[in-house]
N, C-alpha and C positions, 0 to 999 in steps of 0.2 A: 571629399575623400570617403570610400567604402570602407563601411564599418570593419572592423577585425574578427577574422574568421574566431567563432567557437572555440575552447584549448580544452574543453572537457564538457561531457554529457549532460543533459539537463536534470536536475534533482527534480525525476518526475519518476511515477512507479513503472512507465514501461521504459526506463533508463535503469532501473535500480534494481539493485539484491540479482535475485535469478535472472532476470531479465536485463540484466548491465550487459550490454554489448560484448559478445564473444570476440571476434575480430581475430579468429585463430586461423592460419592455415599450413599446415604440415602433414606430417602422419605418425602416427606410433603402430609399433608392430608389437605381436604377441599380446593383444587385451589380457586383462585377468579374466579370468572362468571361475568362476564356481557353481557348481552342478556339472551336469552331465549336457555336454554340446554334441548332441548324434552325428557322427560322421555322415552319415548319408546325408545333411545339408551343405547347398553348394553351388554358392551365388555371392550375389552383393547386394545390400539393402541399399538405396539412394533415398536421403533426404534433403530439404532443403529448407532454410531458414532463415528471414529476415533481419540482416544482421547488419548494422551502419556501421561502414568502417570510419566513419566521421563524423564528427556532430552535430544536427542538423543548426539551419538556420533560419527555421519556422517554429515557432512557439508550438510548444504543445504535440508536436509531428508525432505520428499515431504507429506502433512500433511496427506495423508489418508495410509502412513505408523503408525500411532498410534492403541493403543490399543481398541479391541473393548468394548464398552460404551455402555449399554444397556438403553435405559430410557423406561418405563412403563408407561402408564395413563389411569386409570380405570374409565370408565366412567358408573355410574348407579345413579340411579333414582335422576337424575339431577346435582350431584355432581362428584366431580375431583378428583382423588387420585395418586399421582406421586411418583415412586419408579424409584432407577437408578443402575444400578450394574456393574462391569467390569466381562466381562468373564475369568474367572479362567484359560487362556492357559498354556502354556508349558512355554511361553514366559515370559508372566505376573508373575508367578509364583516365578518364579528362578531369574528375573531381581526385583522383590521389595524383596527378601531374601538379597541379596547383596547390594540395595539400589542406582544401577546403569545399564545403559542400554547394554543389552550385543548383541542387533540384529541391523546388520549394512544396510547396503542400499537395498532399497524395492526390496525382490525379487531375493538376492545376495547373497547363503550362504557363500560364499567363502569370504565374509566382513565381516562376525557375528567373536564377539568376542570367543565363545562358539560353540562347536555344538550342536546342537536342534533336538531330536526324530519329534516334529510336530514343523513345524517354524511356526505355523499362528498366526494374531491377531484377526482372526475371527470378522473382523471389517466392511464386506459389506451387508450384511442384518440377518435377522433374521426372522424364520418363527415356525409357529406351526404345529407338527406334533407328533402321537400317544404319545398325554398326554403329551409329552417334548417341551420347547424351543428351539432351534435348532438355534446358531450362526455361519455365515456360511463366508467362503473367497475360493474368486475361483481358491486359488494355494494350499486349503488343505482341509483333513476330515474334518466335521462341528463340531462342540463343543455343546454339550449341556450347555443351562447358569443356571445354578447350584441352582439358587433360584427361587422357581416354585411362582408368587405370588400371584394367586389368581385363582379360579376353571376357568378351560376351556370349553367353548365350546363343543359341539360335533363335532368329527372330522371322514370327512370320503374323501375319494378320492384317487388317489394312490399319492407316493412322487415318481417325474418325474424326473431324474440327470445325470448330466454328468462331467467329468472333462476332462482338456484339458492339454497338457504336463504331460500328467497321465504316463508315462515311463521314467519322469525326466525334469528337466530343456535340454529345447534345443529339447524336441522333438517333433513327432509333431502327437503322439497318442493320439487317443480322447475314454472315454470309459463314454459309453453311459449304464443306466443301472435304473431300477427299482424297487422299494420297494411297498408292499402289506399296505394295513392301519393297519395291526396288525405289522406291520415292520421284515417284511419277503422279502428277496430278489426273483425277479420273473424271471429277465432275467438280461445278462449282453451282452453288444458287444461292440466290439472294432475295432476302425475306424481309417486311419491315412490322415488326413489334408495335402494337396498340398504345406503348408507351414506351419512353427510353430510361429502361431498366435496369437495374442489375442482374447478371445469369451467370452465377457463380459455378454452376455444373450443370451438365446436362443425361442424358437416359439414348442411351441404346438399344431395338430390341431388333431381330431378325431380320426385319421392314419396315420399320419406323424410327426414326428419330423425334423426340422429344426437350422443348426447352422449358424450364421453370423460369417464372417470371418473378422478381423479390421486388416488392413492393418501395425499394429503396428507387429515388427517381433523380434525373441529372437534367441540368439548367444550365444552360450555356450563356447566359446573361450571368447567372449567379457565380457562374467562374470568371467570367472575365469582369467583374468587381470583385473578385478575388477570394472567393466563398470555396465551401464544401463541393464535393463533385455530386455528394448525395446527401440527399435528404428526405426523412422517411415520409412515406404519405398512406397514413391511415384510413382513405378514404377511396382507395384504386385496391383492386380483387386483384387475388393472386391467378396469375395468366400461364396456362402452359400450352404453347404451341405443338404444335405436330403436324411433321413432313413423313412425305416416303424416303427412306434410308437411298432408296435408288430409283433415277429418273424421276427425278422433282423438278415441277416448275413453281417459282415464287408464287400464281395463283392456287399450291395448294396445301399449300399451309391450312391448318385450322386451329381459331383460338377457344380454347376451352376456361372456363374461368372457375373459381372458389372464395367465396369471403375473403376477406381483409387477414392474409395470415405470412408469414415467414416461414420461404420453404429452404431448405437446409441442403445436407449434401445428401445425393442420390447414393441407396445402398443398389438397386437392379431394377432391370424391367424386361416384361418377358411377355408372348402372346399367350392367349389362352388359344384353346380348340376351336372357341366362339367366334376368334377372332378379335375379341378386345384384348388391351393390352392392361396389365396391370405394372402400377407404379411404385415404387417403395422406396420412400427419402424421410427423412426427419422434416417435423411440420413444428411450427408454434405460434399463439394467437399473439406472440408479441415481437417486438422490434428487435431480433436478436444483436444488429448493429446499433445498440443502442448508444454508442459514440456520436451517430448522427441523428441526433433527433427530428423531431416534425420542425415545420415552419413555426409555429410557437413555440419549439425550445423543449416539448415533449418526449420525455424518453423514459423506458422502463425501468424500475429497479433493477440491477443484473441478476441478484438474489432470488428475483421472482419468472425470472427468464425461464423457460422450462419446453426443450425440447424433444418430441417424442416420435418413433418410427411407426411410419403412418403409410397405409396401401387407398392409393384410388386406383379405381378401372375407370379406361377412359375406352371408348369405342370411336375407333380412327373413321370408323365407315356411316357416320350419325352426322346432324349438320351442328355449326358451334352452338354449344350452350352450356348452362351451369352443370359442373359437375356431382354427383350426387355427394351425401355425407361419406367420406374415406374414411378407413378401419385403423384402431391405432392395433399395431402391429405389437410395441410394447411401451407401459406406458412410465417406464423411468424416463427420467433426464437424458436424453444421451444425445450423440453427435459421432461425427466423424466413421459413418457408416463404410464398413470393407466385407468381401466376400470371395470366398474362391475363385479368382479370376478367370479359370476357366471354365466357369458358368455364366459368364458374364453375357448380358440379352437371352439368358436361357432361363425356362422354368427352375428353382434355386429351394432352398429349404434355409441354408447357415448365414447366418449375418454376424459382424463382429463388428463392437464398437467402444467407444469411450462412455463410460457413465457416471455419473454423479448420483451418488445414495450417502448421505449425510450420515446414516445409521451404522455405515460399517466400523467406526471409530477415528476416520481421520482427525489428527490433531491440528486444527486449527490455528488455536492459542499459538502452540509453539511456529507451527510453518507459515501464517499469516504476516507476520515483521518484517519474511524475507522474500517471501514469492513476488514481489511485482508488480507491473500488469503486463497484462496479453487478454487473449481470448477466457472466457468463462471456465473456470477449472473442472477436471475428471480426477474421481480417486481411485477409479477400479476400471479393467476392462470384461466386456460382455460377451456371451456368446449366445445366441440366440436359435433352436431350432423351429420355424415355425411348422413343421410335418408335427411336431409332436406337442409344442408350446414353450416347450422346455426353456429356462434361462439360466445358464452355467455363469459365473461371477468369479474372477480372479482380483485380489484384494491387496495391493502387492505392499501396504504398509503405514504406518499411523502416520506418517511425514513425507508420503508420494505421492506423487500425483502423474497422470500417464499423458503421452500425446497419441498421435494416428497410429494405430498397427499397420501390417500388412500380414496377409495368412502365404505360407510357404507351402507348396503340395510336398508330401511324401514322396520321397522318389520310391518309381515304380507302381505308384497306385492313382486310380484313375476314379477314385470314389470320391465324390463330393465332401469336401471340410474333414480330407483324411491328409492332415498333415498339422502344422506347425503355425503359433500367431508371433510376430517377434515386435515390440513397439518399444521405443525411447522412453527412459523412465526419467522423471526430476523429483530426488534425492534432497529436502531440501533442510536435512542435517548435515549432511555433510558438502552439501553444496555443488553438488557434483553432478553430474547424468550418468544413466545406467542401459542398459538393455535387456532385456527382459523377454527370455523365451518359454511358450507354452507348448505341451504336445496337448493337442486338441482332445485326443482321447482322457485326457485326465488334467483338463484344465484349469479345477481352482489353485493350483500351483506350481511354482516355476519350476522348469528343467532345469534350465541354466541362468544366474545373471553374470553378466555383463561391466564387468565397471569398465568405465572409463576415467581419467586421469584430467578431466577438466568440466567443463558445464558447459551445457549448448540452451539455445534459449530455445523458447517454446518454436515451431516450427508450424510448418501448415500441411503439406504432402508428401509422400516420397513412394517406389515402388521397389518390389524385389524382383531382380535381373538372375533367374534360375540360369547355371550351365550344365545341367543334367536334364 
């Protein structure tokens, strides 16, 4: 007889306090404001967030294995409108019919109770493209999320992709490939990786495509005994490939390599005059997934984890080899690099991100009992101009802590980081989420927050869908 499904969440920290399973989906209209929300914003912010509508049934299951959780917030002519949805998977689907979880450890078919046509929870970001939502996970097809909720945007540009272990778990085929904005496939190539990697994000510039390689590595023996999908290896260089953006053949790729390091998310990449291309992502000499340790059980203090925004030049027109020492860019904590997106593969100046500075007075003591786990914490957001060096710091509270921004342009103006940062705040005296908007021009503090009337858990991406 099969055990008895789960009747409540595990007493573990990425089940508990802030991090206890949201499992919301409706909407409330009229958010509260307070501040000043400028009428000239006028769009919708998309995030998305790993959220189990059910309890797993793997010990220990690591939180951004949950379902993806779309939240929505519409912002027009000064007011707040919040809608939240689960994306309709394969997964979601067939595990609330039977009323119990049928998909076993992150990334492990060989653990799922069931087999699964698409195993995704389409739970790590969510973008807009040709008229649809698009919920996307980097080990499957992207999901469309099923309730369109309010008129889009005009959308134009191409949608840039690639997937990695694209010929199966264990491998270490990359298949790079493009889509037209009427959603028409334009090219496809395929590439195979020095090792089978993780490649959490990738780099766009004019004429090149770029992949980071994370030193995090996958065993297809070690999954089908029933192991981790990864496991870190301290002793493999960080590898970043590079293709032509356009008319690539799989011979030409080139592997450029770097010490033994954790490359993070990509903030831009843009060519120079010369022709090289310069890079700029968060780099760190330690295992930032440190959930999965090395083959002996090796893994970082998280405490002592420390990620920082780092520029290599890589010259696409040189034959492979070691990359020179890259420039740190700025050298706090930080993570979750965003930029004017319409600089995006162009020469850039503003970067925005999450950081961690111990100094500004977050209280610990007191928000410590209740935060959780997830990902490694932020108490402040950044703003970064590298034309002048300058770093602006928004500090939003002794008991907050921040997730991803996104920057909003100004309607009407076409000047770089002349506009609006807006990111999900966690409140964690009152227990609740907030939203949290900056005008860039005057950034260590808020225009407007945000409340919201319940708690969302830490999330991982989301974009803003301008209709102006």
């Amino acid at each position: 007889m099969a055990s008895p499904a789960p009747q409540h969440f595990p007493n573990r920290p990425q089940f508990s306090d802030f991090m206890k399973p949201c499992r919301f989906e409706g909407e409330v209209q009229n958010l509260e404001v307070h501040g000043d929300l400028p009428n000239d914003i006028d769009g919708t912010f998309y995030r998305v967030m790993p959220d189990p509508q059910l309890p797993p049934f793997i010990d220990n299951d690591p939180w951004f294995n949950g379902d993806g959780n779309v939240s929505a917030f519409r912002i027009n002519n000064g007011s707040v409108a919040f809608q939240q949805k689960y994306v309709r998977t394969e997964k979601f689907v067939r595990e609330r019919e039977v009323s119990r979880a049928l998909i076993g450890k992150y990334r492990n078919k060989f653990t799922d109770a069931v087999e699964f046509t698409v195993r995704s929870t389409a739970n790590t970001n969510v973008v807009s493209f040709n008229g649809q939502i698009l919920a996307l996970k980097e080990d499957s097809p992207h999901m469309r999320w099923i309730r369109r909720l309010w008129k889009q945007g005009a959308l134009t540009g191409e949608l840039i992709c690639f997937g990695y272990e694209a010929k199966g778990d264990g491998s270490p085929d990359i298949c790079y490939y493009t889509i037209s904005p009427d959603g028409k496939f334009t090219q496809t190539v395929w590439l195979v990786s020095p090792v089978c990697g993780m490649i959490h994000d990738f780099a766009v510039t004019e004429n090149w495509v770029l992949f980071p390689v994370i030193a995090q590595l996958c065993d297809l023996e070690r999954l089908k005994q029933g192991g981790e999908h990864w496991q870190w290896s301290p002793e493999t260089p960080f590898y970043i490939g590079v293709i032509p953006r356009y008319g690539a053949k799989s011979s030409d790729v080139k592997w450029f390599t770097y010490k033994n390091s954790f490359p993070g998310h990509t903030a831009n990449a843009y060519e120079q005059d010369d022709g090289k291309i310069v890079f700029d992502l968060g780099l760190s000499d330690k295992n930032v997934f440190y959930w999965w340790p090395d083959a002996q059980g090796n893994s970082p203090e998280p405490s002592k984890i420390h990620s920082q925004l780092t520029r290599f030049i890589v010259d696409p027109n040189t034959e492979e080899g070691v990359l020179l020492e890259p420039k740190v860019l700025h050298d706090g904590n930080s993570e979750f690099y965003r930029i004017d997106d319409r600089f995006s593969g162009r020469k850039y100046s503003h970067s925005y991100f999450d950081l961690m500075d111990p100094r500004l007075g977050t209280d610990f003591a007191a928000i410590g009992p209740v935060m959780g786990g997830g990902y490694p914490p932020y108490n402040s957001l950044a703003h970064h101009d590298e034309s002048t060096g300058k770093t602006e710091v928004y500090f939003p509270g002794r008991t907050h802590l921040v997730q991803e921004p996104v920057f909003i342009p100004r309607a009407g103006s076409t000047e770089e980081g002349d506009g609006y940062l807006l990111a999900l705040v966690n409140n964690y005296r009152t227990l609740s989420s907030e939203l949290h908007l900056l005008d860039c021009r005057d950034f260590t503090k808020a225009q407007a927050t945000i409340l919201l009337p319940l708690r969302l858990r830490a999330g991982l991406h989301g974009n803003w869908v301008g209709n102006n």
